[in-house]
C-alpha positions in Angstrom: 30.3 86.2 44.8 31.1 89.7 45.0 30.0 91.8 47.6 29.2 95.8 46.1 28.8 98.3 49.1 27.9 101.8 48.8 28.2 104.7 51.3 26.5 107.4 49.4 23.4 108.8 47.8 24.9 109.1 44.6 26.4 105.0 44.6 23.3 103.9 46.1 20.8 105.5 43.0 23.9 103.8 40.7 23.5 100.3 41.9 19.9 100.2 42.0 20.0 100.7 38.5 22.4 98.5 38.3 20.5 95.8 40.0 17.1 96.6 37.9 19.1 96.6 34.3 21.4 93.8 35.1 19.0 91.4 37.2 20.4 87.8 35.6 23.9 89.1 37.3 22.5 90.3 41.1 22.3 87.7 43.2 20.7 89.4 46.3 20.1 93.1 47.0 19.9 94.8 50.5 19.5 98.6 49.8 23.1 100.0 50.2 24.5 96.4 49.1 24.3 93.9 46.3 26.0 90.1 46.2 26.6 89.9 42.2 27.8 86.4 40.6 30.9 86.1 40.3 31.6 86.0 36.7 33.5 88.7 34.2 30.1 90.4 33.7 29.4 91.1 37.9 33.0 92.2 37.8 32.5 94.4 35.2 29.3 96.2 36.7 31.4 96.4 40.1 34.3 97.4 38.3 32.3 100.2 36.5 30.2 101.4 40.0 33.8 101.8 41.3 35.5 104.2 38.6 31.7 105.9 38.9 32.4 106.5 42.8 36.0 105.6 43.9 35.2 106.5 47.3 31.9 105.8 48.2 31.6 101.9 46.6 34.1 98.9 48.4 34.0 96.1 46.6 34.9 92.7 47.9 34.9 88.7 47.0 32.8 86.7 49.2 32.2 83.3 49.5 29.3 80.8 50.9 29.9 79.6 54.2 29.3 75.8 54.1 28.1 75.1 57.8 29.3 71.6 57.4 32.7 72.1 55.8 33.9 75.5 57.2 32.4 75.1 60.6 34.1 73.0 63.4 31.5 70.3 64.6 31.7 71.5 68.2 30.4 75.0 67.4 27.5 73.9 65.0 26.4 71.6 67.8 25.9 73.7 70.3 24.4 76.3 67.8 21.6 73.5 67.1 21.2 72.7 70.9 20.9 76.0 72.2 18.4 77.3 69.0 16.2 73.8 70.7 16.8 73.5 74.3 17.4 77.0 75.1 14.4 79.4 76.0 14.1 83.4 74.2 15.8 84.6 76.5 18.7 82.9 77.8 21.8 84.1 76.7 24.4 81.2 75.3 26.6 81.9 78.3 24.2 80.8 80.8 23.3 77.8 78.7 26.4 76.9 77.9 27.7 77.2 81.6 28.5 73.5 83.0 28.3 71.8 79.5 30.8 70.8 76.7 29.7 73.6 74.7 32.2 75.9 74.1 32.2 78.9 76.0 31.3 82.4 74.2 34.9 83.7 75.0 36.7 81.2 73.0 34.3 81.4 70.4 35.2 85.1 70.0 38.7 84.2 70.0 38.8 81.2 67.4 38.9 81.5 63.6 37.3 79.6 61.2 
């Protein structure tokens, strides 16, 4: 997918149009941002909101994160068992304290 950001007035009032003429191309909209498919026609329509604005639109390829592919096993885990054992309001370091979970600081550091 490609990922179409704005940063001004102007670029935002282009991609909306964008969005509302080119609908079968926009896969999700959220106001200053737009995930269009990635085909020649998205990369077109980004392509043209960037000569329209070179400054204010960034424009970058994106891809879906598949949870069971790109995520190691150890960190999904403990996202499942502290979204059902965990209460509101207790931060993951207190709930991972004392457990095999991995702790938040080396889940800051490590790359996926």
């Amino acid at each position: 997918m490609l990922l179409v950001v704005t940063y001004s007035r102007e670029s935002r009032t282009a991609l909306r149009n964008v969005c509302r003429s080119h609908e079968e191309s926009v896969v999700r909209r959220f106001g200053r941002a737009a995930l269009l498919e990635e085909t020649g026609k998205g990369a077109f329509l980004a392509c043209r909101l960037r000569e329209r604005h070179p400054v204010d639109v960034q424009v970058e390829r994106t891809r879906p994160l598949n949870e069971y592919a790109d995520v190691p096993d150890d960190v999904r885990e403990a996202a499942v068992a502290y979204e059902r054992e965990a209460g509101t309001y207790t931060p993951y370091a207190k709930f991972a304290a004392g457990t095999d979970h991995p702790e938040p600081d080396a889940l800051r550091d490590r790359e996926l």
